[in-house]
C-alpha positions in Angstrom: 26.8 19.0 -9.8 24.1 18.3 -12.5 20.4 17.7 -10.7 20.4 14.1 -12.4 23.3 13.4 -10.8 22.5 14.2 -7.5 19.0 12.2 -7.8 21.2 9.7 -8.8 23.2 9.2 -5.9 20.5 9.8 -3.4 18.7 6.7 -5.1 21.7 5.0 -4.4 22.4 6.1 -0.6 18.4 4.7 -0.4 19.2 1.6 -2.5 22.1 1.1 0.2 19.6 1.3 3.2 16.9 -0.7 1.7 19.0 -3.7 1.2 21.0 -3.4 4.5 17.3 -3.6 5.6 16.1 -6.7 4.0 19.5 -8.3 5.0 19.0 -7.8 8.5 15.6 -8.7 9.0 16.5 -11.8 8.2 18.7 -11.8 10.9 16.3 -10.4 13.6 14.2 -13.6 16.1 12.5 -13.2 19.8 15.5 -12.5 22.2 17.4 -10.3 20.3 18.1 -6.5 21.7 17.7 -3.7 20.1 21.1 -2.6 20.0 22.1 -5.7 18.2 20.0 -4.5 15.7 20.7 -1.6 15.3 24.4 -2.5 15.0 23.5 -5.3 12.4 22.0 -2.6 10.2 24.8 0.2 10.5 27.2 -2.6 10.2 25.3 -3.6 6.7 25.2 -0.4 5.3 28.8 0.1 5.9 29.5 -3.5 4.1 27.2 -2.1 1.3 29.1 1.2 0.6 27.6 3.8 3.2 30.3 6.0 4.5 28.4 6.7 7.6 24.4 6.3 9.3 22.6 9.8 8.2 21.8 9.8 11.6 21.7 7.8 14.9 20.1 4.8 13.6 16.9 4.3 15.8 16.0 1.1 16.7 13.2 0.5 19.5 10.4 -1.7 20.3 7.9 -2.6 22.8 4.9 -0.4 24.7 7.7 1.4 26.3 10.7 2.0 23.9 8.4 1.7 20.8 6.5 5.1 22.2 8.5 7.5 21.0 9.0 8.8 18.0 13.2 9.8 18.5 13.8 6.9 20.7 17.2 5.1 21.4 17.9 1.8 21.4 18.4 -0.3 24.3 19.0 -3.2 25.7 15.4 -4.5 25.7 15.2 -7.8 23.8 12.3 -8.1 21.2 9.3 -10.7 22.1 6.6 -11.8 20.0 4.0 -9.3 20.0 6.3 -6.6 19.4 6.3 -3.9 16.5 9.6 -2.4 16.2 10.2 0.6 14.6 13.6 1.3 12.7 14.5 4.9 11.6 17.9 4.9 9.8 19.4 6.2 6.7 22.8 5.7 4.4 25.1 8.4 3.1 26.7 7.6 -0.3 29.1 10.5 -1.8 27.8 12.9 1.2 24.4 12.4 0.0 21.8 10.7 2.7 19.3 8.4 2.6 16.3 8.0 5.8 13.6 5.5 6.0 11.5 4.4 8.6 9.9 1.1 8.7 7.9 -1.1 10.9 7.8 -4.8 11.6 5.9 -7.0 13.6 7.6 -10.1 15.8 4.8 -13.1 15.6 1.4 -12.1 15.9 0.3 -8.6 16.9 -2.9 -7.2 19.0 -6.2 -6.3 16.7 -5.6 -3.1 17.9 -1.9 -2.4 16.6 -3.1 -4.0 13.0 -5.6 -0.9 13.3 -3.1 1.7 13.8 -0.5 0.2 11.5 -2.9 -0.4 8.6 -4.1 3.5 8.9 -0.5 4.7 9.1 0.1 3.0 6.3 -3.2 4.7 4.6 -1.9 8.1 5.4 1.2 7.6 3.9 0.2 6.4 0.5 -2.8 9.0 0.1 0.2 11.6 0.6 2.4 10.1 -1.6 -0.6 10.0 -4.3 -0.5 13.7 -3.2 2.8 14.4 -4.2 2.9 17.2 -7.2 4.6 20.3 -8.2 2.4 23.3 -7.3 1.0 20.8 -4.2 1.4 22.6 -0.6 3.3 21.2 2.1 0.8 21.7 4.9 -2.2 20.0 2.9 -0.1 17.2 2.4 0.6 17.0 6.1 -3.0 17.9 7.1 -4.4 15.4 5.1 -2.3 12.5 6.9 -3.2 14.3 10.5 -7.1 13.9 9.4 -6.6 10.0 8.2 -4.9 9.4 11.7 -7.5 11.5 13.6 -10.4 8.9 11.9 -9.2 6.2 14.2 -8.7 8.8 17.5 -4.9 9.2 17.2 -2.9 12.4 16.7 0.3 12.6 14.1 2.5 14.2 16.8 4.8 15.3 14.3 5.3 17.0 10.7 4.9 14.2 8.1 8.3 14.9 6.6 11.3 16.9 5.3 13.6 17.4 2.3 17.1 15.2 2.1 20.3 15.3 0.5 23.4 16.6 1.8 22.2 16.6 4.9 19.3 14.0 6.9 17.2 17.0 7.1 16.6 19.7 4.7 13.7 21.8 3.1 11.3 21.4 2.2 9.3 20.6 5.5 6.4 18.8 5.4 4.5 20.6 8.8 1.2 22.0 9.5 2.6 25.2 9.1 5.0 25.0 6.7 2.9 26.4 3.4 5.7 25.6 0.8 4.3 24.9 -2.9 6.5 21.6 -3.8 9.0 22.1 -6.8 10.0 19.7 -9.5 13.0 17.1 -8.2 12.2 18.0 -4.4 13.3 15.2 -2.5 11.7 14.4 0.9 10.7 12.0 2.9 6.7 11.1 3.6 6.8 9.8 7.3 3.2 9.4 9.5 3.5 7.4 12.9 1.1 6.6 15.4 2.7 6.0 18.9 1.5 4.1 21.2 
């Protein structure tokens, strides 16, 4: 299959996330679980023209749940205060999508503004970073050093390469030193847990 082409579908398993995204955070309020999230997403992208989730969908909120970075959703029911992280991903014509976003439920702690505002630093100074000829590992190291200026640690690499499958090359690690290529396709992903 012609390079376009695949770029093209890609865009489109993304498109299909995205939207399933904005569609269900409409539908999310105090009380809900996670699970019924989570199942409102999957069921979205499905209506939307996924074939399957990339992956589990991840869904998880709270001091407890919200802590780790490969969580699974639960049965705990959002409350205001709340960031909950979503991981998840569409596959269109065998090619996947995965995005992780975060959202707040009412008003969050000073200190969770902090983190989220520099997460969100890291990842666009490494997307300004992306380039052909760039290298993987300064692209990750320079998102570890943006989250070390506020005393937390990016306790994993900052991304990977998708397409057929939800994850690919090229790796985005501290020791991956891969020189990124016209048309690479990856995802740029810094968290802070907490």
């Amino acid at each position: 299959m012609k390079l376009w082409k695949q770029l093209k579908i890609i865009n489109k398993a993304c498109e299909i996330a995205e939207q399933s995204l904005l569609f269900t955070l409409e539908q999310i309020k105090e009380g809900m679980t996670e699970l019924e999230i989570q199942n409102i997403l999957n069921s979205e992208m499905s209506r939307r023209g996924s074939s399957r989730v990339a992956f589990p969908t991840i869904v998880v909120s709270g001091p407890e749940n919200g802590a780790s970075p490969h969580g699974v959703p639960t049965e705990r029911k959002v409350q205001q205060g709340d960031f909950i992280t979503i991981d998840f991903g569409a596959t269109y014509q065998n090619y996947t999508s995965d995005i992780t976003r975060t959202i707040a439920i009412g008003k969050v702690s000073d200190e969770m503004l902090k983190i989220y505002n520099q997460t969100l630093k890291a990842k666009n100074e490494c997307v300004e970073m992306l380039r052909p000829g760039e290298s993987t590992n300064k692209i990750h190291n320079h998102a570890k050093d943006i989250i070390a200026e506020i005393d937390y640690k990016l306790l994993h690499g900052l991304g990977h390469g998708i397409g057929l499958e939800n994850h690919e090359l090229p790796k985005l690690t501290a020791t991956t030193d891969y020189k990124l290529q016209p048309y690479d396709v990856h995802t740029i992903e810094p968290g802070i847990y907490v």
